[in-house]
C-alpha positions in Angstrom: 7.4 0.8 0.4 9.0 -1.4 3.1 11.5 -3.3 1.2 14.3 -0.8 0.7 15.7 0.5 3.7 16.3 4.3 4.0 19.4 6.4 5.5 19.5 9.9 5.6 23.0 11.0 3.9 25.4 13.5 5.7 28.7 15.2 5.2 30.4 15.8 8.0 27.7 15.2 10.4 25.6 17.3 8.5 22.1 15.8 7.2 21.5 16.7 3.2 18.4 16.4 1.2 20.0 12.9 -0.3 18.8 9.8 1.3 20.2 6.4 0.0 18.0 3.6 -0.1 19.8 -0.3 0.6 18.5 -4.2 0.3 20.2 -5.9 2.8 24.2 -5.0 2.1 23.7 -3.7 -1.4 22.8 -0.3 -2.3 20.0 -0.3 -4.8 19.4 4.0 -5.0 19.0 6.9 -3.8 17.1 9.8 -3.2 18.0 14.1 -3.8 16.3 17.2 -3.3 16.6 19.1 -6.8 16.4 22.7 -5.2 16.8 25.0 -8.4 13.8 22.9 -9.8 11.8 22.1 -6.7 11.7 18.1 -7.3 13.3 14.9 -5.8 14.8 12.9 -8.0 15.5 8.6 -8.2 18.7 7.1 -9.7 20.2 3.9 -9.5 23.4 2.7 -9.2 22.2 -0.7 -10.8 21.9 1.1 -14.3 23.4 3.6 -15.7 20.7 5.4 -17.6 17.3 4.9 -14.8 16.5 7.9 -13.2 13.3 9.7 -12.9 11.5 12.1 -10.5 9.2 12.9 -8.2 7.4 16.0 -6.3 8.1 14.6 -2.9 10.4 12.7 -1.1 7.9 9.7 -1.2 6.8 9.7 -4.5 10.2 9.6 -5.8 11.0 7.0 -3.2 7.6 4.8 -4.5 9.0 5.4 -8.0 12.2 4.1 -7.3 10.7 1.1 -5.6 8.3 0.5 -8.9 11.1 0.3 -11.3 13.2 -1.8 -9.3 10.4 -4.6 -9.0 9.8 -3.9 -12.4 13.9 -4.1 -13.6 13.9 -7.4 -11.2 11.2 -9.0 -12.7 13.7 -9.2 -15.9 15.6 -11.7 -13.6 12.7 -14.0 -12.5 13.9 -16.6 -15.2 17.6 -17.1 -14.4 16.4 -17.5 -10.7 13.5 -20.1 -11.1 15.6 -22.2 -13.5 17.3 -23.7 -10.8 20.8 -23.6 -11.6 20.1 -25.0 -14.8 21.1 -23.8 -17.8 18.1 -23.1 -20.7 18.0 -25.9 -23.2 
């Protein structure tokens, strides 16, 4: 998990149960503490509708991870083409 770079969110110098997760300049999640159902949970600013959850910080952090490489992997064609359109 050492692609996405982690900050710890705050409010008013405050730390919260939220960390948001960046590639370089562009922010590809984040991270929450679900207290009233004792769960972290992944979304994704990159789709509307991906989400999903986790019992720790980590494991929603490593799911968030898997279904970006996963989402990316869409991509793969556009990138090796080369600037070239497909016939």
């Amino acid at each position: 998990m050492g692609r996405i770079q982690w900050r710890q969110d705050r409010v008013a110098g405050v730390p919260l149960n939220r960390h948001v997760g960046s590639v370089g300049p562009v922010e590809v999640g984040s991270v929450a503490y679900d207290g009233s159902n004792r769960f972290w949970i992944w979304s994704t600013p990159l789709q509307e509708d991906a989400w999903g959850y986790g019992p720790t910080e980590e494991a929603a952090k490593a799911a968030l991870e898997f279904w970006l490489a996963s989402w990316l992997e869409n991509f793969r064609p556009f990138f090796e083409a080369g600037g070239k359109p497909p016939a």
